[in-house]
N, C-alpha and C positions, 0 to 999 in steps of 0.2 A: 562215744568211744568207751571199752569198758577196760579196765585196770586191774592188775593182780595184788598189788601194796597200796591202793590208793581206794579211798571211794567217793561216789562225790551224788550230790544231791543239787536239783534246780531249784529254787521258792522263789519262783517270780522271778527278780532280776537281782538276788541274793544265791551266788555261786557258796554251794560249804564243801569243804574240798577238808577230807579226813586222812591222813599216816593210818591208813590200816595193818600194823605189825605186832599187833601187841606185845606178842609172843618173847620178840628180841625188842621188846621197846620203842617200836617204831624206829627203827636204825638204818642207815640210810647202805643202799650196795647199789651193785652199777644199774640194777633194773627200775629200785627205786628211782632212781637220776635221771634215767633215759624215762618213764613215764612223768617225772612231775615236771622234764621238758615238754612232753608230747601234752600236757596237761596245761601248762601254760602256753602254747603255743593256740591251743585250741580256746583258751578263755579268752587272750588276745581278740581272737577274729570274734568270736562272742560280741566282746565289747564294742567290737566296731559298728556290728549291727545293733548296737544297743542292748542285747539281752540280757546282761551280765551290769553292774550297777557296783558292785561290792563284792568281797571274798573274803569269806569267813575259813581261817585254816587254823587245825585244829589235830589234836594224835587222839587214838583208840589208847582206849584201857588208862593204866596207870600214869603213864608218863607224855608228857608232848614228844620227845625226839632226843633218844642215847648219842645223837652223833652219826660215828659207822660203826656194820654192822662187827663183829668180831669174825665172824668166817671171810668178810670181806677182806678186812685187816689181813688176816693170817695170806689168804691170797696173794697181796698186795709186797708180802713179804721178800718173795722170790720175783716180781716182777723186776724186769730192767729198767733204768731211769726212762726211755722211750715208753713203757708201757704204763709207768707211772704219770709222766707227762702224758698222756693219754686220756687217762682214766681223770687224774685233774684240770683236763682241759674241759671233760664233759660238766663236771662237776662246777665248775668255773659257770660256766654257758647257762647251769641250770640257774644257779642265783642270780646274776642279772639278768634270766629272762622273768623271773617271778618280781623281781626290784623293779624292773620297766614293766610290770603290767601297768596300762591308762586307767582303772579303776584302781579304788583304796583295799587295802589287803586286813582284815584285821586277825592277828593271831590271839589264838585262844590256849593259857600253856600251866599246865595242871602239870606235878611229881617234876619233871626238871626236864631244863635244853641245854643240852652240854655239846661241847665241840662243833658239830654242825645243824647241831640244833639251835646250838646259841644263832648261830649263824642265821638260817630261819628264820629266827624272832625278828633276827636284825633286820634282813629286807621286807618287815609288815611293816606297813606304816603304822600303825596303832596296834600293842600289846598288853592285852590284860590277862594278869598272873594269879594264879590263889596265892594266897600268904603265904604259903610254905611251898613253895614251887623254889626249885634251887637252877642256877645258871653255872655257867665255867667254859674256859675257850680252854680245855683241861689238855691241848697237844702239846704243850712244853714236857708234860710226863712221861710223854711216850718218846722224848728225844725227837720228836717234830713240831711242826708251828702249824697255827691258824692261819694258813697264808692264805687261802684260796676265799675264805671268808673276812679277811681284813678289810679291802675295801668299802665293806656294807658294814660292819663292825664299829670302823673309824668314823665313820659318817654318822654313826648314831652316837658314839661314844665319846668321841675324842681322842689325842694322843697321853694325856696323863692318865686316863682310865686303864686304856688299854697297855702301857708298861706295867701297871701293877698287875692288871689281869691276864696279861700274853703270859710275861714273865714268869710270874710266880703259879699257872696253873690253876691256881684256887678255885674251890667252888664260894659261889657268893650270893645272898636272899634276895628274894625279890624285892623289901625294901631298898636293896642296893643296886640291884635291875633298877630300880623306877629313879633312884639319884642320880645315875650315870647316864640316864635318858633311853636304854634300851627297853623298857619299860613303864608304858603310860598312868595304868592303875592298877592297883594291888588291891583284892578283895577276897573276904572269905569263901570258901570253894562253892556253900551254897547259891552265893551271889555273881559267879561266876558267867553264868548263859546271861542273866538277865544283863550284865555290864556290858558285854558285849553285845547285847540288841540294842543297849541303848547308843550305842557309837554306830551300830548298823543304820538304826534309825537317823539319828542324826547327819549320816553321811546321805541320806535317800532324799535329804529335804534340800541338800546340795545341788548346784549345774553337772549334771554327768562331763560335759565339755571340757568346763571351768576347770575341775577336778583332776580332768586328764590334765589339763595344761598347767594347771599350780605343780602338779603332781610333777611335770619335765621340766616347770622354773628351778623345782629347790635345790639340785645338783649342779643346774645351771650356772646360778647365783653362788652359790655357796665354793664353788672352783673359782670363782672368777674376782677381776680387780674394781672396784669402786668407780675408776676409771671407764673402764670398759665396759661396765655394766649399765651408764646411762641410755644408752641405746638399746637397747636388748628389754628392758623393765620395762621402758615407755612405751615400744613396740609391742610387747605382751600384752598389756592391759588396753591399748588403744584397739586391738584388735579384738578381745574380747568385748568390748562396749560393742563395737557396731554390729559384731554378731550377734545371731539369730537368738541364742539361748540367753547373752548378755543384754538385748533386750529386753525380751520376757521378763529377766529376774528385776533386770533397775524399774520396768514398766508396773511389776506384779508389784513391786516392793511403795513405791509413790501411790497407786491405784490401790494398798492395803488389801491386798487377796493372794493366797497363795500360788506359788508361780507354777506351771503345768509340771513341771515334772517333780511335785513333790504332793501330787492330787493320789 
């Protein structure tokens, strides 16, 4: 499928899915939204055939992702609360569809993610930042809130991170990214590609399966009550052992040889 704001490259079963915008920053408007839907939608089925392993997501030029775009905004100004709920329902739809993709996402985030960029960062599961890369859920400014990104937000952050950060707008370093847990590793910008191949790699030597399935425990567990969750944990991993792939790895792993899918 080819894309107007997006570009994307195959390497093997390494998806790199690029914010082609440079111009406005890579800023997000309803075409961006509606492609990085149609663009998860189609990694999905990827992944189900196995071709897709990893996604490496990443902005052109200067900055990973301003947010939205400002013509957008301006737009957005005259629309009615209908067309506003609208337009945030799609936006809604596109972050949990990139949050449930069943392979690992790793974001790559250079000059700064602010507003819905932050957001972005949030639904990768692993994010590595140059040192001076700057963050901010910066809609308290503008007299509106992060609402549509909170839930992916909260879940990396917490609720005492995120009063101080909703609330007050601020922008904040990437040291402080990586405290608050939105942020896995902080390196210098030279060292930036290679940090991230080395999580790519390390994700490749992983069960693609496994992956998918750790990947829909952690929301799972993490809503749920202690109580309730003895069923459900023992169920998961008992099921993984007797599969196909959960063989190979316990098999590969006692037989000392690397296990097939990380040849």
């Amino acid at each position: 499928m080819s894309y107007t704001f997006l570009s994307t490259q195959r390497d093997g079963a390494i998806e790199r899915l690029t914010l082609n915008r440079p111009d406005v920053r890579n800023a997000f408007n309803e075409q961006v939204i509606a492609e990085l839907s149609a663009w998860a939608a189609e990694t999905r089925a990827a992944a189900g055939r196995g071709d897709v392993r990893v996604v490496v997501l990443a902005g052109a030029g200067k900055m990973f992702c301003a947010g939205a775009d400002v013509a957008w905004m301006a737009k957005t100004v005259a629309y009615t609360e209908e067309e506003n709920l609208r337009d945030a329902m799609a936006m809604s739809r596109m972050f949990a569809a990139i949050d449930a993709l069943p392979v690992a996402v790793v974001g790559r985030v250079q000059g700064a993610a602010l507003g819905g960029g932050a957001g972005l960062a949030a639904v990768c599961d692993v994010v590595v930042a140059e040192t001076d890369a700057l963050f901010g859920f910066t809609e308290t400014k503008l007299g509106i809130l992060p609402a549509v990104i909170s839930p992916f937000v909260l879940a990396k952050i917490g609720r005492s991170a995120a009063r101080e950060l909703f609330l007050t707008g601020m922008r904040f370093s990437a040291s402080r990214a990586k405290e608050i847990g939105l942020v896995h590793a902080v390196v210098p910008p030279a060292e930036l590609d290679p940090a991230v191949d080395r999580y790519v790699r390390e994700i490749l030597t992983a069960g693609p399966e496994a992956i998918a399935a750790a990947k829909a425990l952690i929301p799972q567990v993490w809503a749920g009550r202690i109580d309730d969750l003895t069923a459900v944990t023992a169920v998961a991993i008992a099921a993984r052992r007797v599969s196909s792939e959960g063989q190979e790895g316990l098999k590969a792993f006692l037989e000392k040889r690397p296990a097939r899918w990380s040849r």
